[in-house]
N, C-alpha and C positions, 0 to 999 in steps of 0.2 A: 591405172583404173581398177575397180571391183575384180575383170576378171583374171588380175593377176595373181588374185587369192586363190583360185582353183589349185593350183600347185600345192599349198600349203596343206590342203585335205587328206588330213591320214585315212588309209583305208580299214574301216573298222575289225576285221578279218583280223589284217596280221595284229594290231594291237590285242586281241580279243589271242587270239594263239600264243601271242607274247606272254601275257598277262598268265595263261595258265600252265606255259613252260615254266614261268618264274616260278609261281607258287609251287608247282612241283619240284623246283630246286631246292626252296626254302622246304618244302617238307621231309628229303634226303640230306640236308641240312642238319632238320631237327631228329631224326633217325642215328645221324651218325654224332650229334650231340656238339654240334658245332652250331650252339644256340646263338651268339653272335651274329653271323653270319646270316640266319634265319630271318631275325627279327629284324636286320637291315634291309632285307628284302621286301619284306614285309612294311616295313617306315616308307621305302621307295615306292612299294604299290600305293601305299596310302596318300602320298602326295598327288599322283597320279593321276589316281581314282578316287577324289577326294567326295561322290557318292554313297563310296561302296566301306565310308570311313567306319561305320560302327563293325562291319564283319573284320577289317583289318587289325582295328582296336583290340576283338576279342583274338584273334590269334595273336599278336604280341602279349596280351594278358597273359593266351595260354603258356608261352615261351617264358613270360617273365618268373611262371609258378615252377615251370623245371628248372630252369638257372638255381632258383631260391632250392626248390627240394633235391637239390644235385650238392 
């Protein structure tokens, strides 16, 4: 029945805390020049949070312009 979906409801908190530990990895990522790694992070948020797709876009843009001027 319906209410066996209650289970399945992420609780928006830890996603929301998730979401800004990653990005802080991704940006000691990009600090330590391990752009790769970055921009993966960044592709996985934007699957994610397929909302928040245009801010995600521009930090892989910004990543792709270091790669290029590295």
């Amino acid at each position: 029945g319906p209410e066996e979906q209650t289970n399945v409801t992420v609780t928006p908190e830890i996603d929301v805390t998730e979401t800004i530990f990653t990005e802080s990895l991704a940006k000691i990522y990009i600090k330590q020049k391990q752009y790769d790694k970055a921009k993966r992070i960044f592709e996985k948020l934007n699957l994610k949070f397929p909302e928040k797709n245009r801010y995600f876009a521009d930090q892989i843009e910004k990543i792709d312009k270091l790669i290029t001027n590295n």
